[in-house]
N, C-alpha and C positions, 0 to 999 in steps of 0.2 A: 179293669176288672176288680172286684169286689168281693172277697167272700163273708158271707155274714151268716151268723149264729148265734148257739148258746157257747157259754163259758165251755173250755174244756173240749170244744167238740175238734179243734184241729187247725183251726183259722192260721196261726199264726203259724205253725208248722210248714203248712204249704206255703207261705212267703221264704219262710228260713231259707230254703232253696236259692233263691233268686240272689240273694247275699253273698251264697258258696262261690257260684257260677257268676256273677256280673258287676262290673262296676255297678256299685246304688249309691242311693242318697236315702235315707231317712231321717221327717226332721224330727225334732227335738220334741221332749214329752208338753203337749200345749199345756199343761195348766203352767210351769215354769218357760217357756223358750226361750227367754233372751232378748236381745235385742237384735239380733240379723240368723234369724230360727232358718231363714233357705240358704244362707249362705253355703258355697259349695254344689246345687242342685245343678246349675248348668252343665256339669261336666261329668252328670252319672248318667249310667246306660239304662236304670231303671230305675225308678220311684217308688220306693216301699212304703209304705202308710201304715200303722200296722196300729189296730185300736183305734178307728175313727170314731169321732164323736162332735156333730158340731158345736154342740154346747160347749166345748173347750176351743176346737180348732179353730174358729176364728181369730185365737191369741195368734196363729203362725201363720193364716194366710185368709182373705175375706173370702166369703162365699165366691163373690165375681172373681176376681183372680184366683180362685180353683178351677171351675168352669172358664176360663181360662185356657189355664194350665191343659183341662182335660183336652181341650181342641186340639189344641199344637198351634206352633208359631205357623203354620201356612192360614187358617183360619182366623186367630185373634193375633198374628204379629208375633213380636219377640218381645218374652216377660219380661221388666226390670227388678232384678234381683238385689236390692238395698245391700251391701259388702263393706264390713268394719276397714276404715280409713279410708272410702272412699265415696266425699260428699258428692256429693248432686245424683247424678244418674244411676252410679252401681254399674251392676255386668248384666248384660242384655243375654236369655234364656233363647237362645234358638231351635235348640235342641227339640226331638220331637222324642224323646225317649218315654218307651210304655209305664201307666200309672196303674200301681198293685196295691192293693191294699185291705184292711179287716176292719168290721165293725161290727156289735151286738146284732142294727137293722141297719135298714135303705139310709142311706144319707139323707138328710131333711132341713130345710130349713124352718125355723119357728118367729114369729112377727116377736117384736114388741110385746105385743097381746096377749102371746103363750099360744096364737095359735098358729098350726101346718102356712104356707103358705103354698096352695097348690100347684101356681103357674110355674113358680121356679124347682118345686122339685120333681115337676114331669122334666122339665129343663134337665136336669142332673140326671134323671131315668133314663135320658136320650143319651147323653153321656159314659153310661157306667152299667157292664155287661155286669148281672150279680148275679153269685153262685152260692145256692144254701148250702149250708154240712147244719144240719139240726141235732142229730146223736152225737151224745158225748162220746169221748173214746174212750172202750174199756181202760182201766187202771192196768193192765197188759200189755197196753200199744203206747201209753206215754212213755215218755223220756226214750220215743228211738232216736237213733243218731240219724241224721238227715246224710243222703246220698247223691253226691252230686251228679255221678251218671244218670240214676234216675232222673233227678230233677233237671238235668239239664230235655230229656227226651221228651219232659211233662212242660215244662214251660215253654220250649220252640211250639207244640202244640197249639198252648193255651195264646202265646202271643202271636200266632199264625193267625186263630181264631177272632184275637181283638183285632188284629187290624183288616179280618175281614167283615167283620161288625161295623168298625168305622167307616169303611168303603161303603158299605149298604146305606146308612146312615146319609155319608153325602149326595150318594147317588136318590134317594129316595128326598132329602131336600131338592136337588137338581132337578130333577122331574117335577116336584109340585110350584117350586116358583117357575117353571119353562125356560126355553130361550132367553140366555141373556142376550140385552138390545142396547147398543152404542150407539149415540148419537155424536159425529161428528161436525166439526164447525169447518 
């Protein structure tokens, strides 16, 4: 899930929750990351993103290993998570823990060229339920303090809801490719 907006309208507030209430990971701000910017992600209960932008986010993870990431290890396998001191393979992402996050818009990818590329960002569209907040919030309603009862009642919800979107999603794949057919020898 995804919520995207204007500045100011709330975005980041409705993650702060998820923080209170659960193991997470959020990586590191992309235009600096580092050098192992997922280190740590296999072992959070949820993925906070918070400011998406792919003009930067590529410094923390490529478009493909997002999309990726969005699947889950039953669909694209177990990520390889690159981990300071540890050459070759790193630690393998099994995990299938939900991906939350904020951007100004839709996540996009841009060619070369400067322009859209459309195939892959219907790609990411199939991926990523997104939720507008267009109005800013009055000067009134910032700086409340985040509640974790609330947000714990608001996100069982919202993550009940993705992962009945992801079911729809495979089941409506399953359907248009048919019966799978094994040929044995």
């Amino acid at each position: 899930m995804c919520v995207i907006g204007e500045s100011d309208s709330g975005k980041s507030f409705v993650l702060v929750g998820l923080k209170l209430i659960y193991s997470s990971f959020s990586p590191p701000d992309a235009k600096k990351p580092g050098n192992f910017p997922l280190s740590g992600m296999e072992s959070a209960e949820v993925l906070v993103w918070n400011d998406m932008d792919y003009e930067y986010q590529d410094a923390v993870c490529s478009w493909s290993f997002f999309k990726n990431l969005l699947d889950g290890p039953i669909l694209s396998g177990p990520l390889n998570l690159p981990q300071p001191g540890n050459i070759g393979l790193g630690v393998k992402m099994t995990s299938d823990a939900p991906w939350f996050g904020s951007a100004f818009r839709r996540l996009s990818l841009t060619g070369a060229d400067g322009r859209t590329v459309p195939g892959e960002n219907k790609q990411m569209d199939n991926r990523i339920r997104y939720i507008s907040m267009n109005e800013p919030l009055p000067e009134s309603e910032r700086g409340v303090a985040p509640c974790k009862t609330c947000f714990a009642r608001a996100s069982f919800t919202v993550i009940m809801e993705a992962r009945r979107t992801m079911l729809r999603h495979l089941r409506q794949s399953w359907r248009a490719r048919g019966p799978l057919k094994f040929q044995c020898d």
